[in-house]
C-alpha positions in Angstrom: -27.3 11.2 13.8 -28.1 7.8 15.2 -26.9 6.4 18.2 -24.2 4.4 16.7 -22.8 7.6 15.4 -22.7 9.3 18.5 -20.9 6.2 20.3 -18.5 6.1 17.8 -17.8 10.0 18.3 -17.9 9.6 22.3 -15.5 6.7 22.2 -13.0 8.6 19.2 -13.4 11.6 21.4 -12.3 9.5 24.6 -9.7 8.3 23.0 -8.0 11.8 21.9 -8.6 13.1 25.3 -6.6 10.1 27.5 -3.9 10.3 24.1 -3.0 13.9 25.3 -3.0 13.6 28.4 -0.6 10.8 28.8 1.4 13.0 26.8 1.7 10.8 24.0 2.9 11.9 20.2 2.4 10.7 16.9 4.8 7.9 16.0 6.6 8.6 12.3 6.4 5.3 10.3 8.5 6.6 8.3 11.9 6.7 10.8 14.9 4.6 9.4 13.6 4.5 6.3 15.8 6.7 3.3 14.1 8.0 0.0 15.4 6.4 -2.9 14.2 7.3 -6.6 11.4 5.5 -8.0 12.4 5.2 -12.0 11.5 2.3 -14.5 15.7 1.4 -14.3 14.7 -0.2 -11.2 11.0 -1.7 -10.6 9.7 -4.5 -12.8 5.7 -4.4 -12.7 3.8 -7.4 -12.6 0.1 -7.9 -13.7 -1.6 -11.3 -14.5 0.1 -13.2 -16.9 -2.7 -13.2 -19.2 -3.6 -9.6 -19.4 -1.6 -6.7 -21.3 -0.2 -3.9 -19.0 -2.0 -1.1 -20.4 -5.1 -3.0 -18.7 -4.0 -3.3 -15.1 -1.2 -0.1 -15.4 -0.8 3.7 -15.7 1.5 6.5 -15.0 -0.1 9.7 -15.8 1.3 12.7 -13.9 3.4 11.4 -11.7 1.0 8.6 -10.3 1.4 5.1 -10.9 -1.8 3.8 -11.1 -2.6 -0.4 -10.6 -5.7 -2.5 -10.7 -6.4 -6.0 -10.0 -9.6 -8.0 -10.2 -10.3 -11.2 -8.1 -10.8 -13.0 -11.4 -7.9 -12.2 -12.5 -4.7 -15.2 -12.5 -1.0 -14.9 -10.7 1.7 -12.8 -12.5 3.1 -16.3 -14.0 1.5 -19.6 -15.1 3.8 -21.0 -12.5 3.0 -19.1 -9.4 0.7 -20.0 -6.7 -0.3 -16.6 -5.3 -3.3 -15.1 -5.5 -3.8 -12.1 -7.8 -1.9 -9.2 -8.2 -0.7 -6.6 -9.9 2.1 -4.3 -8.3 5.2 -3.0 -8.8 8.6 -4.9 -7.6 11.7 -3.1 -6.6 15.1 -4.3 -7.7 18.0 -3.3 -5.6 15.9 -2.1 -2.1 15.4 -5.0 -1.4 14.5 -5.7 3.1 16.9 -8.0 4.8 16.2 -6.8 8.5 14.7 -4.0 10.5 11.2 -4.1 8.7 
């Protein structure tokens, strides 16, 4: 190993030792937060307008897979964000707490 490795270790180790000791736990991320059902009745998918789904979209055994390129354009001819593709919930929407 070099010596970068071994820092990084040593500090990483550090670290877990003064965690435990101060008696700290994990924090779930995931506290306040409900599971809802994930079903095509409500997410729309979005992908560069240009570009079929099948190319930037699978679900194959219960993963939805997406893929964006940096050339690729916005999800609509009139939006100015940068490239994407993902999938956009309808009726979750966040209005505080997050």
């Amino acid at each position: 190993m070099n010596s970068h490795t071994y820092f990084v270790s040593y500090v990483s180790f550090v670290f877990l030792f003064l965690y435990k000791a101060m008696g700290l736990t994990p924090i779930d991320t995931t506290s306040g937060f409900v599971s809802q059902p994930l079903n095509q009745s409500n997410f729309d998918l979005q992908k560069p307008y240009d570009v079929a789904l099948e190319q930037r979209y699978s679900f194959s055994n219960g993963f939805h897979k997406l893929w964006v390129f940096k050339t690729d354009k916005p999800h609509s001819r009139t939006s100015k964000t940068l490239p994407r593709t993902e999938i956009r919930f309808r009726g979750y929407d966040y209005s505080s707490g997050v």
